[in-house]
C-alpha positions as a LaTeX table, in Angstrom:
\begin{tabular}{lrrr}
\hline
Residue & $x$ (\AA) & $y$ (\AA) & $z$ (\AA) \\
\hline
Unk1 & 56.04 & 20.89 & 125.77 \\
Unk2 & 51.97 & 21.12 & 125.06 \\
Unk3 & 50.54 & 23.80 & 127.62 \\
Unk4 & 47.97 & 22.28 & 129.64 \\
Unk5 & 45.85 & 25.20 & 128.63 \\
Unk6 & 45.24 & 23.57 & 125.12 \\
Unk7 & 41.56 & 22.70 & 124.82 \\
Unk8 & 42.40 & 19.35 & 123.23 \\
Unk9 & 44.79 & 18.75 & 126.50 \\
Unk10 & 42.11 & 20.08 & 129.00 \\
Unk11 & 39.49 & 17.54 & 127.22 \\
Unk12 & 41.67 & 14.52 & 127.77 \\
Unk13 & 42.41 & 15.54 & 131.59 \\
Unk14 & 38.84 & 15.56 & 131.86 \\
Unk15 & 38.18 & 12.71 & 130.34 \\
Unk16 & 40.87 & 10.73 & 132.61 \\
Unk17 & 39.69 & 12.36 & 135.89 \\
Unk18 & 36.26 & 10.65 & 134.71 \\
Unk19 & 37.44 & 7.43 & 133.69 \\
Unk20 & 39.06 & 7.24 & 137.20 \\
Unk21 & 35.46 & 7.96 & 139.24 \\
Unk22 & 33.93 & 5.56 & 136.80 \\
Unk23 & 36.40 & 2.66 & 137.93 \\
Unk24 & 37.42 & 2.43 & 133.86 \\
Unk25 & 41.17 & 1.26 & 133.22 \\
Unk26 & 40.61 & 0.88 & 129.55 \\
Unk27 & 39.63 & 4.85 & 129.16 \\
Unk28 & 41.98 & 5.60 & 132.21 \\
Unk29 & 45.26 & 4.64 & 130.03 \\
Unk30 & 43.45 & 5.85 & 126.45 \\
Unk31 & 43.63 & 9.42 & 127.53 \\
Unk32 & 46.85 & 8.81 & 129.73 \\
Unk33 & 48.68 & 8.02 & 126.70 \\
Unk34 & 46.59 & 10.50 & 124.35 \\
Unk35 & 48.25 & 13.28 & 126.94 \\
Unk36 & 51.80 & 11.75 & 126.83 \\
Unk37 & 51.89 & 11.73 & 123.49 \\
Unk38 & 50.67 & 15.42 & 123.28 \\
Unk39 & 54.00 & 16.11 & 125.80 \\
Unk40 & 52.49 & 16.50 & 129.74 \\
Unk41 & 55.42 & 15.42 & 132.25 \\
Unk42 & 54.21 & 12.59 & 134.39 \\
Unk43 & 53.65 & 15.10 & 137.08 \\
Unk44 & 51.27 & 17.49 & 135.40 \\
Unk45 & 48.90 & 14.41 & 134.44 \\
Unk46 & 49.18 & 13.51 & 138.27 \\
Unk47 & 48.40 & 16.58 & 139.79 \\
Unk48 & 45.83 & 18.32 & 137.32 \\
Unk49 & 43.85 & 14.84 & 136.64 \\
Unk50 & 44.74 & 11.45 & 138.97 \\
Unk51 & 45.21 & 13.34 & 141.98 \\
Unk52 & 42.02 & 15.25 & 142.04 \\
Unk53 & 40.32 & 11.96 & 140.96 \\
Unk54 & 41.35 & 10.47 & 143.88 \\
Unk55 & 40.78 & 13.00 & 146.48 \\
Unk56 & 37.07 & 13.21 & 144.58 \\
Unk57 & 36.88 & 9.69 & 145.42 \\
Unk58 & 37.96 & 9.55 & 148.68 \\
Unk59 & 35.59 & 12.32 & 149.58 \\
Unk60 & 32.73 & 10.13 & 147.99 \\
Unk61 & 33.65 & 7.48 & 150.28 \\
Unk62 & 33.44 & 8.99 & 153.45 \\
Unk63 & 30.38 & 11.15 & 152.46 \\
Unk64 & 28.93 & 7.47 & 151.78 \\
Unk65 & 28.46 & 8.37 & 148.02 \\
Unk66 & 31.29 & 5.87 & 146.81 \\
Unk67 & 31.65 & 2.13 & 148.47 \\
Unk68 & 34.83 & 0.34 & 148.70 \\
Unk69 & 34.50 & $-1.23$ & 145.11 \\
Unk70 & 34.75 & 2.10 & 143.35 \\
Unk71 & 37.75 & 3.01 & 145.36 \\
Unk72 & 39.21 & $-0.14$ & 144.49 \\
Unk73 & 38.18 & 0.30 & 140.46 \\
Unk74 & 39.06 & 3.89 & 140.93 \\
Unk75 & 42.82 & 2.89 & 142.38 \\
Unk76 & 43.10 & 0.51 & 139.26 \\
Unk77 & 42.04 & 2.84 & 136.87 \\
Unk78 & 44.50 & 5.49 & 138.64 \\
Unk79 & 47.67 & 3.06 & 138.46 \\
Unk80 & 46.86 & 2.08 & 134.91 \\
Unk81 & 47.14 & 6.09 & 133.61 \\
Unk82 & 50.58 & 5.70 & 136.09 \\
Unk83 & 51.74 & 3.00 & 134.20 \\
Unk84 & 51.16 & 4.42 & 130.54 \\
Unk85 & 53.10 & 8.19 & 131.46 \\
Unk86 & 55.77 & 6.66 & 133.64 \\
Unk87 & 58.60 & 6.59 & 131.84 \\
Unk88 & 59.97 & 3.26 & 131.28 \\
Unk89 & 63.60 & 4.36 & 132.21 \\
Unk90 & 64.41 & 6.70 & 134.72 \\
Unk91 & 61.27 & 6.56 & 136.80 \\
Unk92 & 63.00 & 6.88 & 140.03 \\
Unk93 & 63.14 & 10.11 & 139.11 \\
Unk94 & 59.99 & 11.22 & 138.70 \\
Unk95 & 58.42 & 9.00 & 142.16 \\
Unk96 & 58.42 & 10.80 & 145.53 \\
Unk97 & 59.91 & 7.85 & 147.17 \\
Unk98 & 59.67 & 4.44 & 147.64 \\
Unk99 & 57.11 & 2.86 & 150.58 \\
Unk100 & 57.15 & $-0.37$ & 151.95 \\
Unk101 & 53.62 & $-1.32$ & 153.02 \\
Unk102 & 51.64 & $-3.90$ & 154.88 \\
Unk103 & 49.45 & $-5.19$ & 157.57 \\
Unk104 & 51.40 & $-6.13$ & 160.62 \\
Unk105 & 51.99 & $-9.59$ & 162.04 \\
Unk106 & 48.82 & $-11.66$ & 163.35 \\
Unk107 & 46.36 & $-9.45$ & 161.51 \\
Unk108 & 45.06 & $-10.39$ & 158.03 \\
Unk109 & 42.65 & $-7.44$ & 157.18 \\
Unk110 & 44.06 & $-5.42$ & 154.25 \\
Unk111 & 41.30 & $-2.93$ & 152.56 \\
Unk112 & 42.20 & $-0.06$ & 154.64 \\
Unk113 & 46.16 & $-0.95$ & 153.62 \\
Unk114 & 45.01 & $-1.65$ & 150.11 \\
Unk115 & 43.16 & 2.31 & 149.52 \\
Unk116 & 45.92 & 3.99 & 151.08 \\
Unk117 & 48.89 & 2.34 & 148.90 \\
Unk118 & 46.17 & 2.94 & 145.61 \\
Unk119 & 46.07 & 6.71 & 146.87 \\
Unk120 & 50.00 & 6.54 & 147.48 \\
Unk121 & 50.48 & 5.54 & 143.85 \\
Unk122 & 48.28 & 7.45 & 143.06 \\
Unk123 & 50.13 & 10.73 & 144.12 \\
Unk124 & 53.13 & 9.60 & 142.79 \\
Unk125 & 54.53 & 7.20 & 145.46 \\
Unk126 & 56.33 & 3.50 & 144.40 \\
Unk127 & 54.44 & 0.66 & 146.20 \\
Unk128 & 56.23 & $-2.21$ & 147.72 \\
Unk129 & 53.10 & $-3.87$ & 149.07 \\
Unk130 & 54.16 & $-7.00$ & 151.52 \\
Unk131 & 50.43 & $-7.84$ & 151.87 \\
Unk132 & 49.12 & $-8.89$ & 155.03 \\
Unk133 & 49.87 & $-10.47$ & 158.43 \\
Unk134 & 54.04 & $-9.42$ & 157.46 \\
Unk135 & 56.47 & $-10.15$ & 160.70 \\
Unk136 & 58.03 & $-7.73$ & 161.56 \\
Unk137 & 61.62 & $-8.67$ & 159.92 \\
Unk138 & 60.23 & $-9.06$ & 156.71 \\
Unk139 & 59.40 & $-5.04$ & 156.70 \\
Unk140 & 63.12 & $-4.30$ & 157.61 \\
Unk141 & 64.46 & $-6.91$ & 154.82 \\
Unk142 & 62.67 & $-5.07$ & 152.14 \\
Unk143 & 63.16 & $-1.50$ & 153.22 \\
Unk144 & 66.68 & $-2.17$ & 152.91 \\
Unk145 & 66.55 & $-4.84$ & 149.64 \\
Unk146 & 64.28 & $-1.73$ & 147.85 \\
Unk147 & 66.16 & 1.07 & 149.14 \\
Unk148 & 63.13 & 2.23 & 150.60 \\
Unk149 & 61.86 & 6.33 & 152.30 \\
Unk150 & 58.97 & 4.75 & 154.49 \\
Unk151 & 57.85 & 1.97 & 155.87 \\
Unk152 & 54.16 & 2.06 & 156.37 \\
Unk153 & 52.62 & $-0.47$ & 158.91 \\
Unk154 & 48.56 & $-1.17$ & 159.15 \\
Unk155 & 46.79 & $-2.99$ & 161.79 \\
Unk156 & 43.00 & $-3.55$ & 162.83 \\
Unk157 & 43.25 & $-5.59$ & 165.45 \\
Unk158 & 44.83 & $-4.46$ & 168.65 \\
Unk159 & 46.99 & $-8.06$ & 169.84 \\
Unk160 & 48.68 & $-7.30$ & 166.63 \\
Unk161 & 49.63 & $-3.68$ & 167.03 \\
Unk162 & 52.71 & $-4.70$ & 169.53 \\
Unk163 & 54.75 & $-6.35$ & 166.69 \\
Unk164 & 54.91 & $-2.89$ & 165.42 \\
Unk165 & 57.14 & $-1.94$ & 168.30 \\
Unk166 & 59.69 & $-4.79$ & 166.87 \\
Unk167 & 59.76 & $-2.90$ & 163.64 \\
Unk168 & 61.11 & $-0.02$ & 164.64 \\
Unk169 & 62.92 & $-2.45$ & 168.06 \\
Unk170 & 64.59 & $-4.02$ & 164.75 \\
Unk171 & 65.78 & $-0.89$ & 163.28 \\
Unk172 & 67.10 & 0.42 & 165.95 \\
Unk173 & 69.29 & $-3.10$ & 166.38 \\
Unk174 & 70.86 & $-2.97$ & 162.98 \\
Unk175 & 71.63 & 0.99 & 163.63 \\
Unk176 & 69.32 & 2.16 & 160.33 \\
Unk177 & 66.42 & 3.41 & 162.36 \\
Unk178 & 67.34 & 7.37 & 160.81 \\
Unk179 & 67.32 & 5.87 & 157.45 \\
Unk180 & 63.42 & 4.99 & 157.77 \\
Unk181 & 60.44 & 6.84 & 157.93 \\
Unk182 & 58.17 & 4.57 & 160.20 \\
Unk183 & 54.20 & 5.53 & 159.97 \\
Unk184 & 51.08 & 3.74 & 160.94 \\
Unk185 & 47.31 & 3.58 & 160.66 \\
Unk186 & 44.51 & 1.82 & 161.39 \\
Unk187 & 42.00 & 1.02 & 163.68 \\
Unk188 & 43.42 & $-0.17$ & 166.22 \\
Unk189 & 46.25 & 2.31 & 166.47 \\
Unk190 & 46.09 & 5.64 & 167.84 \\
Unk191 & 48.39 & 9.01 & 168.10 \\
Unk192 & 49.82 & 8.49 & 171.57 \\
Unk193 & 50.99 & 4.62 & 170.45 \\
Unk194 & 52.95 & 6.27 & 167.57 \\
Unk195 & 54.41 & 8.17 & 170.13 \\
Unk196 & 55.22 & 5.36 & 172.57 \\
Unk197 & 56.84 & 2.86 & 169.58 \\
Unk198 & 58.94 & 5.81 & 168.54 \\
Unk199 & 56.93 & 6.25 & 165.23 \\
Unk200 & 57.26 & 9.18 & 162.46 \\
Unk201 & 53.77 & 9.80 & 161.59 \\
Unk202 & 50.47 & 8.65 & 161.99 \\
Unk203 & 47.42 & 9.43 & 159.63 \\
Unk204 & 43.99 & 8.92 & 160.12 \\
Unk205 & 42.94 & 7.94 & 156.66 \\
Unk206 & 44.45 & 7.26 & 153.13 \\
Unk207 & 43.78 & 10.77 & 152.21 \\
Unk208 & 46.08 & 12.22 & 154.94 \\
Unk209 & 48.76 & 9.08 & 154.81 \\
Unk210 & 49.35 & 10.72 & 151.47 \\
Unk211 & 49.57 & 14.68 & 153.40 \\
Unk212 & 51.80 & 12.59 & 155.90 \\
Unk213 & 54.80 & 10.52 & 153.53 \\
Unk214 & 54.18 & 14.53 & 152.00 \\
Unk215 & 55.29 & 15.95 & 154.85 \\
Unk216 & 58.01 & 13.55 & 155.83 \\
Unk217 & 59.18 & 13.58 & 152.03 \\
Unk218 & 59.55 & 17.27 & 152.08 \\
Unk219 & 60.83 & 18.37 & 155.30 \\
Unk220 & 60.62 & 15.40 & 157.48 \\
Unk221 & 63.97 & 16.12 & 159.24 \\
Unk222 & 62.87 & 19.39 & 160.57 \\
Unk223 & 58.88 & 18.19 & 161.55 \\
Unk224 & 58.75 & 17.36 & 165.69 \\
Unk225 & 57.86 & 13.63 & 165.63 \\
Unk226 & 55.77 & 12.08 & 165.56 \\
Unk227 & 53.32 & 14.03 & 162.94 \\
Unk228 & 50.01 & 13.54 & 163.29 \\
Unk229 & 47.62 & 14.47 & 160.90 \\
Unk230 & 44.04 & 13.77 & 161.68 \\
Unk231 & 41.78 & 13.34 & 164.91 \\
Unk232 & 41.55 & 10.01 & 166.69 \\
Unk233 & 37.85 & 8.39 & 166.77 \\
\hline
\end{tabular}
């Protein structure tokens, strides 16, 4: 395998941590396959060039230096480098785990679900994106249809946020609630609701839903429930 400490190697991480920021697929999957070719695992080109990408770009966009159409560009760019080193057999074993995502019931807004499953594929996750305004059966269907480690709900408006109780209600019904992660964001949810629905996690931002389905990935058995990582408001 090449050592990442080749010059020609460190050049094309470079140049694919750039073409990320700068929202360009084309160069994005040039250098992707330029470092494939030259024998980097999937997860080396992830960790040493799209995740730092990303986390640069999410730290753009809160610091106001980056608006939401650079994180979108920058989340295409990122999934078409993903696409070019995945393997095109096998990749279940090289992803995390597989998330089922979407905006609950009754609420339509999706660009706060739409960074954080970019960031999630980002760092190595398989999206199953349901879109928006999903009842709450669809979620359960799919989870179980895609074999699925988390189910991660959104919602911004706060008449919606009670369908997210039937999620996890649902769940509970068909005895599979211990087969699910269940996590949630947005703005109208809030730690102690997570706690009151009987939820895994909840994460303040994309950046930290991707610390979170960490967490729950790697030890989520063992964590006290649910985790929260990030401050409310």
């Amino acid at each position: 395998m090449t050592q990442t400490g080749d010059a020609s190697v460190r050049e094309q991480l470079v140049r694919l941590k750039e073409a990320i920021l700068n929202g360009d697929a084309k160069a994005a999957a040039e250098a992707a396959a330029i470092l494939k070719e030259k024998g980097l695992q999937p997860l080396e080109v992830v960790n040493q060039a799209i995740k730092p990408a990303m986390d640069e770009m999410g730290k753009r966009y809160e610091r106001l230096e980056a608006f939401l159409p650079d994180l979108v560009l920058a989340g295409e760019a990122a999934q078409e480098a993903l696409r070019v080193i995945l393997p095109k057999e096998g990749e279940e074993s090289f992803i995390k785990g597989k998330v089922v995502i979407g905006t609950i019931y009754g609420d339509i807004h999706d660009i706060g679900k739409n960074i954080v499953a970019a960031m999630l594929s980002a760092n190595g996750y398989k999206i199953i994106d349901l879109g928006n305004d999903v009842p709450p059966e669809r979620y359960v269907e799919v989870a179980k249809k895609e074999g699925a480690h988390i189910i991660g709900m959104s919602c911004l408006l706060t008449p919606s946020m009670y369908y997210m109780r039937d999620v996890i209600r649902k769940l509970k019904e068909e005895n599979i609630r211990d087969r699910f992660y269940v996590i949630i964001g947005g703005a109208a949810v809030y730690p102690d609701w997570a706690k009151e629905i009987g939820a895994d996690g909840w994460a303040k931002d994309a950046e930290r839903a991707v610390q979170l389905c960490d967490a729950l990935m790697e030890k989520g058995k063992e964590l006290p429930k649910p985790v929260i990582l990030g401050e409310w408001r």
